[in-house]
DRENMIKE-631093 format. One record per residue (C-alpha): residue number from 1; residue in one letter; x, y, z. Coordinates in Angstrom, 1 decimal, padded with zeros to 4 digits. Example, Ala and Ser with C-alpha at 12.3 -4.5 7.8 and 13.67 -1.06 7.14 Angstrom:
BEGIN
    nr   rest       px       py       pz
     1      a    012.3   -004.5    007.8
     2      s    013.7   -001.1    007.1
***
This chain:
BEGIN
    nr   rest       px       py       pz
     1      x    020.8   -029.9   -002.5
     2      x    019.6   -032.6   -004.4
     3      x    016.9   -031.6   -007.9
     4      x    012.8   -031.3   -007.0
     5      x    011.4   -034.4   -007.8
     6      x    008.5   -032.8   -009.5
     7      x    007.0   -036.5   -011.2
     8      x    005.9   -036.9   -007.4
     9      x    003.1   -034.5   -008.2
    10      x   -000.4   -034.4   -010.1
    11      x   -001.9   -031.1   -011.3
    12      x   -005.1   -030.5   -009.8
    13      x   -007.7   -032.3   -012.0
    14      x   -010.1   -030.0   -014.4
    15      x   -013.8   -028.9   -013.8
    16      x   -016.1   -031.0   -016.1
    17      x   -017.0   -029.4   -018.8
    18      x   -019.7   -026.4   -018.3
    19      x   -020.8   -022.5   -019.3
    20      x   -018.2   -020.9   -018.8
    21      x   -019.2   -017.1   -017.9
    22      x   -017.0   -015.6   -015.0
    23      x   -013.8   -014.4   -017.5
    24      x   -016.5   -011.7   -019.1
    25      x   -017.8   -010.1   -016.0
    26      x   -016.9   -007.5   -014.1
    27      x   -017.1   -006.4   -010.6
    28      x   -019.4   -004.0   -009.4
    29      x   -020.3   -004.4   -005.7
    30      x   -018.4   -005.4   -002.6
    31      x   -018.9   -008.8   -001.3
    32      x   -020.4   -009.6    002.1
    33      x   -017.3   -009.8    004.2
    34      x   -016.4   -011.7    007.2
    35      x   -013.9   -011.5    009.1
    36      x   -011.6   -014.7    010.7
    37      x   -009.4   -012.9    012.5
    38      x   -010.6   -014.4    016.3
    39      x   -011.0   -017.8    015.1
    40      x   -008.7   -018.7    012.1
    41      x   -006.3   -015.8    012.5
    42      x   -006.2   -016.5    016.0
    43      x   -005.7   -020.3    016.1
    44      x   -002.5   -019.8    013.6
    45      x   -000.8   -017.9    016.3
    46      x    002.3   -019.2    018.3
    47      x    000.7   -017.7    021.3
    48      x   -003.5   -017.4    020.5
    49      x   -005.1   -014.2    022.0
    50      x   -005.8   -013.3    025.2
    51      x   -009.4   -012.2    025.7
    52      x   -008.0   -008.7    026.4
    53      x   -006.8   -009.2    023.4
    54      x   -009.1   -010.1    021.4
    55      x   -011.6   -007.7    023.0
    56      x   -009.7   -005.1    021.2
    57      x   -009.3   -007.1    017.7
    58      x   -013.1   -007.2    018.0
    59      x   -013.6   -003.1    018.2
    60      x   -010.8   -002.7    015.3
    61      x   -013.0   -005.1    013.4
    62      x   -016.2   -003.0    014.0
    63      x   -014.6    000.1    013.4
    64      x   -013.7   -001.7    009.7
    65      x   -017.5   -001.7    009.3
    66      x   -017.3   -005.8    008.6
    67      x   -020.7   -006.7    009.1
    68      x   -020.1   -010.9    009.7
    69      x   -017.7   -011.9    012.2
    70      x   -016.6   -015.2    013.0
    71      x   -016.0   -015.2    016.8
    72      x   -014.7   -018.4    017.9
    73      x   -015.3   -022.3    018.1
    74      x   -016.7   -022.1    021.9
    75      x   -017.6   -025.7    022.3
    76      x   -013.6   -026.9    022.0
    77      x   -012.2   -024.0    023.6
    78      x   -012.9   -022.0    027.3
    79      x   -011.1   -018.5    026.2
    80      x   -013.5   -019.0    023.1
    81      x   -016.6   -019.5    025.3
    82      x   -015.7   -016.7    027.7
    83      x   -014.9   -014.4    025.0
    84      x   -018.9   -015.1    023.1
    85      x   -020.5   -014.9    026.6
    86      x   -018.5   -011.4    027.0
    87      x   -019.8   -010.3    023.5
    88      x   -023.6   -011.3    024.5
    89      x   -023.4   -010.3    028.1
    90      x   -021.7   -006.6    027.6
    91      x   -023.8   -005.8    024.9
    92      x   -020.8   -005.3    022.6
    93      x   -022.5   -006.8    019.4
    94      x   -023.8   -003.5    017.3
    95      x   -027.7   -003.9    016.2
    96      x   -026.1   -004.2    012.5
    97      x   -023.6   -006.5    013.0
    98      x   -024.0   -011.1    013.2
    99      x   -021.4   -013.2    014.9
   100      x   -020.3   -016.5    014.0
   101      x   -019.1   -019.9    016.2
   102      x   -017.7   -022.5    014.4
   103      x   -018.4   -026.5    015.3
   104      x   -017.9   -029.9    014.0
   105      x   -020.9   -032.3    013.3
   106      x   -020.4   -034.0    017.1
   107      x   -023.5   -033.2    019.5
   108      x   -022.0   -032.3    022.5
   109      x   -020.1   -029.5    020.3
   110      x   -023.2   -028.4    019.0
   111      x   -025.1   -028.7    022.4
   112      x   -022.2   -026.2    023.9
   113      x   -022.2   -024.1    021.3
   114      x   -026.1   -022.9    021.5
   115      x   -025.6   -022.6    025.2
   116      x   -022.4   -020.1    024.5
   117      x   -025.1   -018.2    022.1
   118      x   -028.2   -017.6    025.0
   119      x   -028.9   -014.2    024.7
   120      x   -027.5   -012.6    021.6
   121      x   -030.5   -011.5    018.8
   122      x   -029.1   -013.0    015.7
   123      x   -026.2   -015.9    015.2
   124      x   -024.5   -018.0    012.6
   125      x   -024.2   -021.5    013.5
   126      x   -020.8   -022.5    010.8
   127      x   -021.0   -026.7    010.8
   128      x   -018.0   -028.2    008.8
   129      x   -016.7   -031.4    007.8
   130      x   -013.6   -032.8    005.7
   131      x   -014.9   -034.3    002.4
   132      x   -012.3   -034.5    000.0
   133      x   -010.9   -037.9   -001.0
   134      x   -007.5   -037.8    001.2
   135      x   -009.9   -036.7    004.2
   136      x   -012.3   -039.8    003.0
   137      x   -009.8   -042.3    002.3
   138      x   -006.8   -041.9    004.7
   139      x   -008.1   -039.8    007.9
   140      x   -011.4   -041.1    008.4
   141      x   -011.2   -044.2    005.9
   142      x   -015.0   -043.9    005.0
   143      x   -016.4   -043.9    001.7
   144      x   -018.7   -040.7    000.7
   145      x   -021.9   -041.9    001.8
   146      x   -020.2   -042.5    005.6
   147      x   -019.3   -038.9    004.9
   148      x   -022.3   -037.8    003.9
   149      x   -024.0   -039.3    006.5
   150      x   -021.5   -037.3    008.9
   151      x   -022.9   -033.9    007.3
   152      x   -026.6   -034.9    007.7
   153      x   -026.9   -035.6    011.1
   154      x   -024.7   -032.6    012.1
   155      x   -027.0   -030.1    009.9
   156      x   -030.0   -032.0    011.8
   157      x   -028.5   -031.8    014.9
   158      x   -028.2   -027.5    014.5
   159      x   -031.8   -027.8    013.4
   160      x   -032.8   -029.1    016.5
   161      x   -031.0   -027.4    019.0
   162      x   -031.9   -024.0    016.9
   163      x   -035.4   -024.8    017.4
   164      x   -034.5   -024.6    021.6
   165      x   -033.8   -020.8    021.4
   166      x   -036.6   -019.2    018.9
   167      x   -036.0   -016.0    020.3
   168      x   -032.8   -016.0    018.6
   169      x   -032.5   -015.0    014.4
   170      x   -030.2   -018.2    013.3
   171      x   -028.7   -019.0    010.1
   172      x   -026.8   -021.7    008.8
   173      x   -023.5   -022.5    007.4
   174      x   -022.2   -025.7    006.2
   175      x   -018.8   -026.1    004.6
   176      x   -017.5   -028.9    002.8
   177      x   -013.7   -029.0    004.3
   178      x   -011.1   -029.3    001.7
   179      x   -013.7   -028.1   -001.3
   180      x   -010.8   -027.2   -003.3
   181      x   -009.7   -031.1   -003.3
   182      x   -012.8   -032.3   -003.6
   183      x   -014.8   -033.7   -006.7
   184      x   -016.8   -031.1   -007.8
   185      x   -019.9   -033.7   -007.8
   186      x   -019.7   -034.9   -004.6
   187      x   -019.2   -031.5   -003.0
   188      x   -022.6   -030.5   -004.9
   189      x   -024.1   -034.1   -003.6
   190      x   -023.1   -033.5    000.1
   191      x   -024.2   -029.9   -000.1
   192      x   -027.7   -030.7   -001.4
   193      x   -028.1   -033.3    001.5
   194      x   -027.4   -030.4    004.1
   195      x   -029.7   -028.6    002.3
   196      x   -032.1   -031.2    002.4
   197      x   -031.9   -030.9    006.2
   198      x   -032.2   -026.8    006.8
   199      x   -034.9   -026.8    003.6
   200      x   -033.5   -023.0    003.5
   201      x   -035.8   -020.4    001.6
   202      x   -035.0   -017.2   -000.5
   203      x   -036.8   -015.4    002.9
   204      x   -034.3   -017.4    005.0
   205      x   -031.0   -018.8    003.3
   206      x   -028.2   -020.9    004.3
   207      x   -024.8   -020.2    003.7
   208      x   -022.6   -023.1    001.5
   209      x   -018.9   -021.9    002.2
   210      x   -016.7   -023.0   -000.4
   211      x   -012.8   -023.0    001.1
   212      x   -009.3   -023.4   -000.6
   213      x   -009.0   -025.1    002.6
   214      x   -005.2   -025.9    001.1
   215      x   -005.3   -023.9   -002.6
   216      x   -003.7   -026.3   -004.9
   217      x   -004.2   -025.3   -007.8
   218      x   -004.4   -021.5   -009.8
   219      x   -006.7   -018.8   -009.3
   220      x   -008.4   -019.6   -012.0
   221      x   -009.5   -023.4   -011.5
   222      x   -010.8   -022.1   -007.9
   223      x   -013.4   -019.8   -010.4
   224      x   -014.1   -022.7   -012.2
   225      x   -015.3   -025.0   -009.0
   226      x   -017.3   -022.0   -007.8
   227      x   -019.6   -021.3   -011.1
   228      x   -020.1   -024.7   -011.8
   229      x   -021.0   -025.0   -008.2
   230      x   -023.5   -022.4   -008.5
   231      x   -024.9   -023.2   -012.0
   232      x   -025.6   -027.1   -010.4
   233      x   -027.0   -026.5   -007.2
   234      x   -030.2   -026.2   -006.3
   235      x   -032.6   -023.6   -004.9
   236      x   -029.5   -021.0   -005.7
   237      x   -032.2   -018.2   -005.0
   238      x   -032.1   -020.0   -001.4
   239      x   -028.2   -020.0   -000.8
   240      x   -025.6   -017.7   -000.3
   241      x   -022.4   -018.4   -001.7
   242      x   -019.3   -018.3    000.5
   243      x   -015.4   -018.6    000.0
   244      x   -012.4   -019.0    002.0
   245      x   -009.5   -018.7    000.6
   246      x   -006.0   -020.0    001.5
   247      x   -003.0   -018.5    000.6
   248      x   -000.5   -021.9    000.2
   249      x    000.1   -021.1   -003.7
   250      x   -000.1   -017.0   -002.9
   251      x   -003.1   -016.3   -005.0
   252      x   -005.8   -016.6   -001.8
   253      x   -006.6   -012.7   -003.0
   254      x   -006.8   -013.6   -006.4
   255      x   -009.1   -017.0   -005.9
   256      x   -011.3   -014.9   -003.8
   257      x   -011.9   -012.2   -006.5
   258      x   -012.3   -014.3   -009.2
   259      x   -015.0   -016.5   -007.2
   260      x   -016.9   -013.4   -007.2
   261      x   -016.5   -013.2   -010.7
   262      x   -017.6   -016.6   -010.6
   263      x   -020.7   -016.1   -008.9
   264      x   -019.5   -016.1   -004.8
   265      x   -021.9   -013.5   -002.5
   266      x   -019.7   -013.7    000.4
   267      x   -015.8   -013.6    001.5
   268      x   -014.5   -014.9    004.4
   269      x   -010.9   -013.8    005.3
   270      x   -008.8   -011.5    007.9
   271      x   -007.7   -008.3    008.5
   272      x   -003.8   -008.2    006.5
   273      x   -003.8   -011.9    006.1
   274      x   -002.9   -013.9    009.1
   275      x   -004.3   -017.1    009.1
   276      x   -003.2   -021.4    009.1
   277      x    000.2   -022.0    006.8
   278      x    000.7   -019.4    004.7
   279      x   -002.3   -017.0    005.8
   280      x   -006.0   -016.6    004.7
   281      x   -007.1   -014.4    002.0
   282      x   -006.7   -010.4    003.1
   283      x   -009.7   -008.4    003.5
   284      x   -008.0   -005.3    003.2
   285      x   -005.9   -005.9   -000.2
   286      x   -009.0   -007.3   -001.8
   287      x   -011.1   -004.3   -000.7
   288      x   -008.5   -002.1   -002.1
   289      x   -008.5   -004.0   -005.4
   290      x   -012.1   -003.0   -005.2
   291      x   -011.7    000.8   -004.2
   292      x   -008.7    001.0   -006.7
   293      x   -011.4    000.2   -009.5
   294      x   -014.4    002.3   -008.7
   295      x   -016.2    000.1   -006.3
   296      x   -017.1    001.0   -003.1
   297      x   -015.7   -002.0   -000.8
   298      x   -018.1   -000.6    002.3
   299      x   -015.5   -000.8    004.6
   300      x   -013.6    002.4    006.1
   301      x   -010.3    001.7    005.6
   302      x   -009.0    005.5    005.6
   303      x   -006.8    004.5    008.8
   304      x   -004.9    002.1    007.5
   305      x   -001.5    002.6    010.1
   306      x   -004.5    002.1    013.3
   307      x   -005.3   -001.5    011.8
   308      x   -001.7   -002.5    011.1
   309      x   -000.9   -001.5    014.8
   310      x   -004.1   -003.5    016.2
   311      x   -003.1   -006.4    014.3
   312      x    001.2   -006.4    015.0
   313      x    000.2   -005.7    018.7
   314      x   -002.7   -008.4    018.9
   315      x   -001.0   -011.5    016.6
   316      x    002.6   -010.3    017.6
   317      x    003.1   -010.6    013.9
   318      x    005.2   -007.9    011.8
   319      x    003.9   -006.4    008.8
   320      x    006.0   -006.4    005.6
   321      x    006.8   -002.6    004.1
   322      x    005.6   -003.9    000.4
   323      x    002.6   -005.2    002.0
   324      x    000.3   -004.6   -001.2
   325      x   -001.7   -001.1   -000.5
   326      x   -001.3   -000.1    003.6
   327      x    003.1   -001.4    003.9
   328      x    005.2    001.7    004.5
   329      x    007.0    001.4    001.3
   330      x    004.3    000.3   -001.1
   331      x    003.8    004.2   -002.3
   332      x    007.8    005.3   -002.4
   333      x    009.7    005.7   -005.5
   334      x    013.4    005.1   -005.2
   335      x    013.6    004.6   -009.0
   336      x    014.7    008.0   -011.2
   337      x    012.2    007.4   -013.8
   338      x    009.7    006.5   -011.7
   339      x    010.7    009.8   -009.7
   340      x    010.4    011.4   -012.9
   341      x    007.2    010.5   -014.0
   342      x    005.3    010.7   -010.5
   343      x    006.3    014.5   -010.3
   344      x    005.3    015.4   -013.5
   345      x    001.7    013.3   -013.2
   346      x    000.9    014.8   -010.0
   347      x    002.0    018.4   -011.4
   348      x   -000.9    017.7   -014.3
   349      x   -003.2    015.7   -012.2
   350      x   -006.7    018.0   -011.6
   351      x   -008.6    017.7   -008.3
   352      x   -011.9    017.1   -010.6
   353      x   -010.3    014.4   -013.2
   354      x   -010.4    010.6   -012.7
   355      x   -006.8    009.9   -010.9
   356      x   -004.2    009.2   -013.8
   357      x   -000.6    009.4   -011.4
   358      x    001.9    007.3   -013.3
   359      x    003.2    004.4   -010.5
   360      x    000.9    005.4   -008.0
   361      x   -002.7    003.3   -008.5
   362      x   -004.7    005.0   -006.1
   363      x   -004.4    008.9   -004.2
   364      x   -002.3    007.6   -001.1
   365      x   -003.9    010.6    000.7
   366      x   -007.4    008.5    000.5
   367      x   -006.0    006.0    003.1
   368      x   -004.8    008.7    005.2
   369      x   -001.0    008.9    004.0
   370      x    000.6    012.1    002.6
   371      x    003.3    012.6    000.0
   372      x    006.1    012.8    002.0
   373      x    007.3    009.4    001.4
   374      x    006.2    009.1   -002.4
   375      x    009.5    009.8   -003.7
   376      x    012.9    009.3   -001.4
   377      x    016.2    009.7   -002.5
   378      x    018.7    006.4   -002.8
   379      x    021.8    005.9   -004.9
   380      x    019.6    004.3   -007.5
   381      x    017.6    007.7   -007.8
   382      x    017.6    010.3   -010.6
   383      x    016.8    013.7   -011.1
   384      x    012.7    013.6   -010.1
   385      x    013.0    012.4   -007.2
   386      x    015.8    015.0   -006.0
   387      x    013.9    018.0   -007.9
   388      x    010.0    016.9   -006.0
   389      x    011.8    016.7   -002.9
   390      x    012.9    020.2   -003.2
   391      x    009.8    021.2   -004.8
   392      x    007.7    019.5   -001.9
   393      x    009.5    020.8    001.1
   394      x    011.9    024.2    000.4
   395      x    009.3    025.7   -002.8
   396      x    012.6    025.6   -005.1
   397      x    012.1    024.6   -008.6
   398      x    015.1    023.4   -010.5
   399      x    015.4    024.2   -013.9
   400      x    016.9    020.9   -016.0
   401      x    020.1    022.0   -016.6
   402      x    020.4    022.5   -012.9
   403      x    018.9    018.9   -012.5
   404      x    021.3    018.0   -014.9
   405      x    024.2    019.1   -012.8
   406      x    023.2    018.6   -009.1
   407      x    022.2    014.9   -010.1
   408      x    025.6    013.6   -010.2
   409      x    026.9    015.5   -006.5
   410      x    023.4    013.6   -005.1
   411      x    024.6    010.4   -006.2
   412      x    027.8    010.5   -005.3
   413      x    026.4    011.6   -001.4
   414      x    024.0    008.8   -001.4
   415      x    026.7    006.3   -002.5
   416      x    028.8    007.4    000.4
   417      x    026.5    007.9    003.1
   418      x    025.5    004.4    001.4
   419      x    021.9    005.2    002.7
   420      x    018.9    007.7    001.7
   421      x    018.2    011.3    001.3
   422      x    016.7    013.5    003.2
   423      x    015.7    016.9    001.3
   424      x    017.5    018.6    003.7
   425      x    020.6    016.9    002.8
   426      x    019.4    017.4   -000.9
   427      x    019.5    020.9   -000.4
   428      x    022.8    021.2    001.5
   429      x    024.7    019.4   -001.4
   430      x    022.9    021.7   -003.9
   431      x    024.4    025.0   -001.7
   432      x    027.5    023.2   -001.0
   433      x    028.5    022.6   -004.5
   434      x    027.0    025.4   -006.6
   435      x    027.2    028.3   -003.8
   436      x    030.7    029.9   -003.4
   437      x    031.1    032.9   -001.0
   438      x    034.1    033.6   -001.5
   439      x    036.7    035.2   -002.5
   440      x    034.2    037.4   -003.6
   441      x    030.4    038.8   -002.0
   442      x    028.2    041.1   -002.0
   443      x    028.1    044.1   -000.2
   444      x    025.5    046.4   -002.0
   445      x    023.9    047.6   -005.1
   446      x    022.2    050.4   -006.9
   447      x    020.0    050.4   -009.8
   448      x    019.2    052.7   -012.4
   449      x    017.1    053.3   -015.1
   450      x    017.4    055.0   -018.6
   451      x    017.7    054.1   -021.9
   452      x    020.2    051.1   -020.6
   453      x    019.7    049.8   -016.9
   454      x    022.6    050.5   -015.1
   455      x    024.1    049.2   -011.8
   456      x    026.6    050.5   -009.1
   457      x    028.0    047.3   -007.2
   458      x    029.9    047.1   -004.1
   459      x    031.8    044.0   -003.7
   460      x    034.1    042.8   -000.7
   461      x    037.1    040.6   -001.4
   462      x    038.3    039.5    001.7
   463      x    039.6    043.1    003.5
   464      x    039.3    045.1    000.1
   465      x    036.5    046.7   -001.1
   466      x    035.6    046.9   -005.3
   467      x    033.1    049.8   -006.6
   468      x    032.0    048.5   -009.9
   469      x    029.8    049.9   -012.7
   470      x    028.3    048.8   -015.7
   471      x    025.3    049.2   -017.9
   472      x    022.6    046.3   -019.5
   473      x    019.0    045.4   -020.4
   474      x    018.5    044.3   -016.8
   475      x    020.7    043.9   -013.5
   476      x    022.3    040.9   -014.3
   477      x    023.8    042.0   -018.0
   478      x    024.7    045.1   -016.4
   479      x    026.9    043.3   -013.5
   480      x    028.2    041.5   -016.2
   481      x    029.1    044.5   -017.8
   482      x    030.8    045.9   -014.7
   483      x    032.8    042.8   -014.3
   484      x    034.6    042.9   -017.4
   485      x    035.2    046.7   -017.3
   486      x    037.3    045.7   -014.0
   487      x    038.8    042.3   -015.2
   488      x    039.0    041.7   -018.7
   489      x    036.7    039.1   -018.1
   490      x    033.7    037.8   -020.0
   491      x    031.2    036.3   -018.8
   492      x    028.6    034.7   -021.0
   493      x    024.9    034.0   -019.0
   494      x    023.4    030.6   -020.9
   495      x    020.4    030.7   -018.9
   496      x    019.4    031.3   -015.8
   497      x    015.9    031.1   -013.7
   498      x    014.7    032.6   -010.3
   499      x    011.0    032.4   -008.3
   500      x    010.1    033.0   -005.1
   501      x    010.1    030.7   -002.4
   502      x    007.4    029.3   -000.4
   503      x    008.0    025.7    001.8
   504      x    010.6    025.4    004.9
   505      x    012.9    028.1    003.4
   506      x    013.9    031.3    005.3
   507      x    014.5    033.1    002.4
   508      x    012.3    034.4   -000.4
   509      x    013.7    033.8   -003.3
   510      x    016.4    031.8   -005.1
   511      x    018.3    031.7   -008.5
   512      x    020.0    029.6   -010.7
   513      x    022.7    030.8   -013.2
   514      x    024.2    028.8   -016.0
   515      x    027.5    030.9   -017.0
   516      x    030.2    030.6   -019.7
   517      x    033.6    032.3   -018.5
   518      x    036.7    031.8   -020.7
   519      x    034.8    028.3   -021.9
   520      x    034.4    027.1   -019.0
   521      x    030.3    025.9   -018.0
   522      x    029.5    026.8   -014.6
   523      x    026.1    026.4   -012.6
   524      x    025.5    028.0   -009.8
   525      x    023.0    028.8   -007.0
   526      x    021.6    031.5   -004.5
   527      x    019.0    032.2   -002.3
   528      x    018.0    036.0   -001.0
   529      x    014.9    038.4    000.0
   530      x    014.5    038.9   -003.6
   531      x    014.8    037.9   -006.8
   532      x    017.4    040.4   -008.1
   533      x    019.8    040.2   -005.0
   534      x    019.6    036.2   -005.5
   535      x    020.8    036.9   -009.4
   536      x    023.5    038.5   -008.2
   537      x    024.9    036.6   -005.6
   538      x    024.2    033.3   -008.2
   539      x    026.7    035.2   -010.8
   540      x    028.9    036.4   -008.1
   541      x    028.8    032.5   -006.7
   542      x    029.5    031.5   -010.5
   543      x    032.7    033.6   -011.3
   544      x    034.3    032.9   -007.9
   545      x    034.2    029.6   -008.6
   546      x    036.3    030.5   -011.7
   547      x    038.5    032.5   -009.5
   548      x    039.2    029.6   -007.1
   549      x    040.1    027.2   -010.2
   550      x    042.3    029.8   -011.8
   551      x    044.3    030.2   -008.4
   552      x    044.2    026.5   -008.0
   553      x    046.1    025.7   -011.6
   554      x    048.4    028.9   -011.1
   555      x    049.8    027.4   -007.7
   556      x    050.2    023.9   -009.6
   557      x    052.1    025.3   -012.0
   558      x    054.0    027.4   -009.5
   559      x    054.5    024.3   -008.0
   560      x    055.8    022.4   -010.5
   561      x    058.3    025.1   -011.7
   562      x    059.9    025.1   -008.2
   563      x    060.2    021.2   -008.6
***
């Protein structure tokens, strides 16, 4: 592969100087949105939409609550034309809600176009041509007044035919193609011609949509065009400011928040991000920017799984899992410390308190998902995740020690299975490593009090049956006691801990032991219908693990005497 030629290229040149405002603001209303999924999204598409298809876009975009829609370019195409007259003729247009048809400044588009639009109450008429000097100088090899020119009679054109149809509410949209490439003076010059056309009025404005068409440079220089835009053109009280953002350089989102910064009213966009190239900008993500900072984006975006399945089944384009905000992965934690510091946030975190969840920036319960995929168990995990994945679905809380111990044994499984953790399978390591039945269990107990507690254990072991007695502040010190009355044998309780269960588990209660017998550490685990008979069993579970080992190095060294 040969080096990038990178001398090839010019940076984007800079806004003249102006006021520069936009980098103190702050948002604190949603834009007016409009959606591009039937006409830019669509037209993107290896195979475009069938009007079934779009039929049912259009409902999903409704449901959204996106007020603007941008339905087609019916003069250049009949599924386009069938699909507005559908809209119109089924009364599918709610009384809130204004469609858009795109056209280019020809007449016969125009002409079509108000005949696609007979009988709806209120339309936008979007006129567009390319203005930037490439467009000018290699495409249509005019200079900017021939351009110019172009714009003026296409805006007088709409005037006329709008003037045809007075029943109908129109307003006007011009945008100057390519803005982003454009000089910044000539895109005000050509805008204030159009303008000089409609004559729009604070009562009844027009709409100047100012597109990334290709974004070629940073966020940043895209805020720039749009405030010096609106701090140079005219009769601003008169004009709503429009963007459309591209995502070529990956910052379409970005561009488009910062234009409202900037000064921008309006957002044009689509529904997850399909669109020409690389996509247009994504009305959902920027919303969610929005809601994840206080501001209502007025859009209901609490089902965000129904619009991801409209869209994949409509576009026949797959969603990403790290989509930002609505992919299936965007609110899992495979990372220990991040593991860690979710549990303990969301163990803090008060229903009446400003959210404050380490790694997770919103509630993912307030776009309709639940914890269960928060936090998931990988190789790469540590001992949160494990320990809220018990604590979420079996109730048990692990002490740290037991974290401590069970983390490795989780690993290890993970690394082998070389995939995810269930917490079921979580569980069944913990049991299968810390629980030992045998050769000793339980077979009953007696308690009694005086000035010591005292205990009278029955204990199987294999065929043979052990009576035991001992005496201690509490059940546990007095099996302890009973044990070494019958074997010599100390053993040493470092901590322990034990609760009652709630979750998926059968039983009610579980305990954890942490035992010293002849120096040896040993953790262990046990779940029964109560807290003492889980003790037990946990320090039963504890010294026949001591009892395996010491039978295990006796027949080695039997072993190696015979050899």
């Amino acid at each position: 592969m040969s080096a990038f030629d990178h001398q090839k290229y010019r940076p984007a040149p800079r806004v003249p100087a102006f006021d520069r405002q936009w980098p103190d603001r702050d948002l604190d209303r949603a834009p007016i949105w409009v959606s591009e999924d039937l006409r830019d999204g669509n037209q993107a598409l290896l195979e475009p939409m069938t009007v079934e298809q779009k039929q049912r876009f259009w409902h999903q975009i409704i449901k959204v609550g996106i007020k603007e829609v941008m339905v087609g370019f019916p003069s250049a195409s009949q599924p386009d034309y069938d699909f507005v007259r559908w809209l119109i003729d089924e009364n599918q247009i709610p009384e809130d809600v204004t469609i858009a048809v795109l056209v280019q400044c020809r007449e016969h588009l125009i002409e079509k176009t108000f005949e696609s639009l007979v009988g709806a109450k209120r339309a936008i008429v979007h006129l567009y041509n390319s203005t930037s000097t490439i467009q000018r100088e290699r495409v249509f090899e005019m200079d900017r007044e021939g351009i110019t020119q172009i714009a003026v009679q296409g805006a007088t054109w709409v005037k006329q035919y709008a003037e045809r149809y007075p029943d109908i509410a129109w307003r006007f949209e011009y945008t100057p193609e390519s803005f982003s490439s454009t000089e910044i003076d000539f895109s005000l010059a050509i805008c204030e011609a159009v303008m000089d056309v409609w004559q729009p009025t604070p009562e009844n404005k027009c709409i100047l949509n100012l597109p990334t068409t290709v974004e070629v440079a940073g966020p940043h220089h895209h805020a720039d065009q749009i405030e010096y835009f609106c701090q140079h053109i005219s009769r601003r009280d008169s004009v709503i400011i429009s963007v459309h953002t591209h995502n070529d350089r990956g910052g379409a989102v970005a561009s488009a928040e910062l234009a409202l910064l900037a000064g921008a009213d309006r957002v044009e966009g689509t529904l997850l991000g399909n669109g020409e190239r690389t996509g247009n900008m994504d009305i959902v993500t920027l919303a969610m920017n929005l809601y994840s900072q206080g501001i209502d984006p007025q859009l209901d975006l609490s089902n965000p799984d129904e619009i991801i399945q409209v869209v994949q089944e409509c576009t026949g384009i797959t969603m990403h899992p790290r989509h930002p905000w609505v992919g299936e992965m965007v609110y899992t934690a495979f990372s220990g410390s991040h593991q860690d510091a979710i549990r303990k946030s969301l163990k803090h975190q008060k229903s009446d308190e400003p959210w404050q969840v380490a790694y997770l920036p919103i509630d993912p319960h307030d776009i309709g998902r639940d914890y269960q995929a928060v936090i998931r168990v990988n190789s790469q995990s540590g001992k949160g995740g494990m320990a809220f994945l018990l604590e979420r679905d079996y109730g048990i809380n692990l002490p740290r020690w037991m974290m401590l111990a069970l983390a490795p044994y989780v690993q290890k499984e993970s690394e082998e299975r070389a995939s995810e953790l269930s917490s079921e399978m979580i569980r069944q390591v913990m049991f299968d490593n810390f629980t030992q039945e045998a050769p000793l269990s339980l077979a009953d107990y007696q308690l009694s009090k005086g000035q010591r507690e005292g205990i009278e254990v029955t204990l199987w072991q294999g065929s043979e049956t052990l009576r035991l007695s001992g005496t201690g502040n509490g059940a546990m010190s007095s099996f302890t006691d009973a044990w070494e009355k019958h074997s010599g044998v100390k053993v040493g309780i470092l901590d322990y801990s034990e609760h009652s269960l709630g979750g998926d588990s059968e039983a009610n209660a579980i305990a954890f032991v942490q035992l010293n017998i002849d120096g040896q550490r040993i953790c262990a685990v046990a779940e029964d219908s109560d807290t003492v008979s889980a003790s037990l069993k946990a320090l039963i579970s504890g010294i026949n693990k001591t009892l395996s080992t010491s039978k295990a190095a006796a027949s080695r060294k039997d072993n190696a005497l015979t050899a």
